[in-house]
C-alpha positions in Angstrom: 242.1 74.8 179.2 241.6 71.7 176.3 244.2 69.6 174.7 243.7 69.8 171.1 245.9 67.2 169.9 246.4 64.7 172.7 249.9 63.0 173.4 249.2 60.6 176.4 251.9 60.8 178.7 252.1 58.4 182.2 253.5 58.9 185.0 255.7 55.7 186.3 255.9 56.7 189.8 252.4 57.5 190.5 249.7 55.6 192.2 247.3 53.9 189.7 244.2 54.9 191.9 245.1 58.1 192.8 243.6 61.6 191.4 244.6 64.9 192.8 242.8 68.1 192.1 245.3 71.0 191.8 244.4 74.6 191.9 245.0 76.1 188.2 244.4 80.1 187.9 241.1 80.9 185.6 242.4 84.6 185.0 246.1 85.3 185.6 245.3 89.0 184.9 242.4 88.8 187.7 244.3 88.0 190.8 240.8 87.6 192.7 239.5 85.6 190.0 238.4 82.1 191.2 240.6 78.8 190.8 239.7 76.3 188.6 240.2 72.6 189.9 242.1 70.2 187.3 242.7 66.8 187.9 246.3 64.9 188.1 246.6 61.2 188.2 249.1 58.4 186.8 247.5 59.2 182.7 247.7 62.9 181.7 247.1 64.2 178.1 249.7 66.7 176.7 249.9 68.7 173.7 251.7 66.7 171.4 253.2 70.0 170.1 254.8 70.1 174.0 257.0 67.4 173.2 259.5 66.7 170.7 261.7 63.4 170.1 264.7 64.9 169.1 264.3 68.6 169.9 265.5 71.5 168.3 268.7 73.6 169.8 266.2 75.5 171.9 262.7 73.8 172.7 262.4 74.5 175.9 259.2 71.4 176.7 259.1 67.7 177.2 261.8 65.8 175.0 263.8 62.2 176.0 266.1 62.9 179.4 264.6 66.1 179.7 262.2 67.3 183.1 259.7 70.2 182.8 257.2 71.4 185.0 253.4 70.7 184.4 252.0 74.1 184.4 249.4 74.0 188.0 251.2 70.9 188.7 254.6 68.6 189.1 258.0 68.2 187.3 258.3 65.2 184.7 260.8 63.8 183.6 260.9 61.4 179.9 262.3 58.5 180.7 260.6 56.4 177.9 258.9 57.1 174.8 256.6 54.2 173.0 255.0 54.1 169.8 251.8 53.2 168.1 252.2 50.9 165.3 251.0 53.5 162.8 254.1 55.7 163.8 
């Protein structure tokens, strides 16, 4: 897994020094494939194509007001959305 095209997303409600490793699934097709162990803590990186300001009729990712689930991980929900000054 890689994020091509970062979109940093925090997470208000997490603990600033705290990292969990979460199982993700190397080979969905390979059942007895080994796990691969990602990281979760208060900064994540998201594809910045997952999210969308104002979102189309059906886009079904992370948009204002709107929770999804992290795929290997939690639900979010965006609460908040801030800008760089180039934006």
């Amino acid at each position: 897994m890689a994020v091509l095209n970062p979109l940093k997303v925090i997470i208000d409600n997490y603990p600033q020094d705290q990292t969990e490793m979460l199982d993700a699934v190397n080979n969905p097709e390979d059942p007895s494939a080994a796990a691969a162990k990602v990281p979760f803590s208060k900064v994540l990186y998201i594809e910045q194509d997952d999210f969308m300001e104002v979102p189309a009729k059906k886009f079904y990712r992370l948009s204002p007001g709107k929770e999804v689930r992290l795929r290997y991980a939690y639900f979010i929900k965006c609460t908040n959305t801030v800008k760089d000054k180039e934006d």
